[in-house]
N, C-alpha and C positions, 0 to 999 in steps of 0.2 A: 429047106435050104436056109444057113442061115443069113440074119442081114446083115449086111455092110457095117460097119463103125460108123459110127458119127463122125466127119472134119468138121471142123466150125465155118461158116460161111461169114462173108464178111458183107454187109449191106452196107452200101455207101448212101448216108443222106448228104447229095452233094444241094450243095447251094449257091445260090450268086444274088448278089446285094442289088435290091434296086431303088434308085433314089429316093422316089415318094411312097412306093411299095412297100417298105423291107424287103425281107428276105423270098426267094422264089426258091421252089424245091423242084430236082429234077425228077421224075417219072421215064418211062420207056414202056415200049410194048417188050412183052418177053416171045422169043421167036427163037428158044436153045433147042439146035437141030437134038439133043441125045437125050430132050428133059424126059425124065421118067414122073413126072407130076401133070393131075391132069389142069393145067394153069397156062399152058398156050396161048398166048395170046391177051392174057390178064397183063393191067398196067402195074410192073415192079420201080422196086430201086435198080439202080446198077449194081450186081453181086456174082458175087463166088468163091468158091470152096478157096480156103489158103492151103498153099501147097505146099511140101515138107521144105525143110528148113528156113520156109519163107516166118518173118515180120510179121504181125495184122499193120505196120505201115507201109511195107514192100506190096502186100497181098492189097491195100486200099489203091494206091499209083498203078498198081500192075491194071488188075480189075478195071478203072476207072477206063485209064487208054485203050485199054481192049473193048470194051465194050462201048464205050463212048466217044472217044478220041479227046476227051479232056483231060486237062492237067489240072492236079490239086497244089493249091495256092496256101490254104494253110488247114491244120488240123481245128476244129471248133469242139469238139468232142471225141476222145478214142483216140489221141495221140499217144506216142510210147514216149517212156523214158528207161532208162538200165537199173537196172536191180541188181544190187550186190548177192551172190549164192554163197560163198564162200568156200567153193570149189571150180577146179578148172573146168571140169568135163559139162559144167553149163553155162548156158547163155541166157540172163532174162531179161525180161523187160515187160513193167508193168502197161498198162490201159485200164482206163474208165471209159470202156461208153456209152454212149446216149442208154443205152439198152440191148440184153441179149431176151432172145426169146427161145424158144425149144418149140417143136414142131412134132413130136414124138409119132403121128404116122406117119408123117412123109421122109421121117431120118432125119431132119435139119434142128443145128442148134446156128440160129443168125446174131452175128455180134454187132449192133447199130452204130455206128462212127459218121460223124459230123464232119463235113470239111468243105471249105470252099473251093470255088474252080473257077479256071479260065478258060478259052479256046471257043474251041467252034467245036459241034457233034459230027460226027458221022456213022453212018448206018454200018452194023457188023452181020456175022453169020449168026449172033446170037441173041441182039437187038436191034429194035428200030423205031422209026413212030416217038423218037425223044423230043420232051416237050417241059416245060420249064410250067407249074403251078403256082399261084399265089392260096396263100393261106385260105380264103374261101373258097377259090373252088375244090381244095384239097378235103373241109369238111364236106363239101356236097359229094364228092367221090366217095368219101366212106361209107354211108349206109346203104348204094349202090353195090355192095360188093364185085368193083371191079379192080380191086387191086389183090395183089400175091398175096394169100393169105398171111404169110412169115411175115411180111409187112407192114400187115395193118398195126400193129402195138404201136411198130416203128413211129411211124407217121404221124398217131395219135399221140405217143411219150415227146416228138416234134413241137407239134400242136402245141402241148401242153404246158412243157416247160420251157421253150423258149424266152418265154416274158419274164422268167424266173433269173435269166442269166445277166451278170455286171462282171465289169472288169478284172475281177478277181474269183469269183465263181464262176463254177457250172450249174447244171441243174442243179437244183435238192439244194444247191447249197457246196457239193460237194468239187475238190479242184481239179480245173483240167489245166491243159497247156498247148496251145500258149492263151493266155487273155484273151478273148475277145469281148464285144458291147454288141452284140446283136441287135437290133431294135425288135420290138415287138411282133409276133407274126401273125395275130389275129388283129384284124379289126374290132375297134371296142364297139362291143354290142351283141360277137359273133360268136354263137352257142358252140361248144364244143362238144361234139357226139360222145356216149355214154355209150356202151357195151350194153 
């Protein structure tokens, strides 16, 4: 039989800012009644498949409220802008984000996008168990493997380049939109896990 196409899944690293903290990263338990992956119960991002005609900005807002009940506040990484085609019969619009990864047994190609949030959680038919991480205990989860595999990059390209980001960049150096200053999301001192 053959397999399915690939859609691109959309992984939201959502965020929210805390005072003396920096940044907190959201995790949840994954609990999708139809997953065909054996990852039940593994701590993800918020995600899922973008659906035809949809944005990766519709498919991140969409995503976000369904599965978590938050609203994104602003893009940090993986925001769109319009692309000139120079034909009617399309519609573009580019993205950078944080990182896409490919998954090639389990069929997934996940596109990482960064964006802050507000709200409050609530529990769905597809997640639960949502829980806000500070950059340490997010390295102490990695070598546990208890996060969604398609995630782990995620989390560690997170990790990694955030300290890298100023008001005018993103990662690498390279630009997103809109601006942000992130503060730093490791404490200095704190080893960052190596593959």
């Amino acid at each position: 039989m053959p397999r399915a196409l690939q859609r691109p899944v959309v992984c939201i690293l959502a965020v929210r800012a805390r005072a003396c903290e920096g940044y907190e990263l959201l995790l949840q338990s994954r609990a999708k009644p139809d997953d065909d992956t054996p990852y039940n119960g593994y701590l993800e991002l918020p995600q899922g498949k973008v659906e035809a005609n949809e944005t990766l900005s519709d498919a991140v807002h969409r995503e976000l409220r369904e599965e978590t009940g938050l609203t994104v506040t602003r893009f940090l990484a993986g925001g769109e802008s319009g692309a000139a085609s120079g034909v009617e019969t399309s519609v573009l619009t580019t993205s950078q984000p944080l990182i896409c990864v490919t998954d090639s047994a389990q069929n997934h190609i996940g596109l990482g996008v960064v964006v802050e949030v507000s709200g409050e959680f609530q529990e769905t038919a597809e997640a639960d168990g949502h829980a806000w991480f500070t950059p340490g205990e997010l390295v102490s989860l990695l070598p546990e493997s208890r996060i969604f595999p398609l995630n782990v990059p995620m989390v560690r390209a997170f990790l990694d380049s955030a300290s890298s980001w100023n008001e005018t960049r993103g990662p690498q150096g390279t630009p997103h939109v809109p601006p942000v200053a992130p503060p730093a999301l490791r404490p200095p001192g704190t080893p960052v896990p190596r593959p």
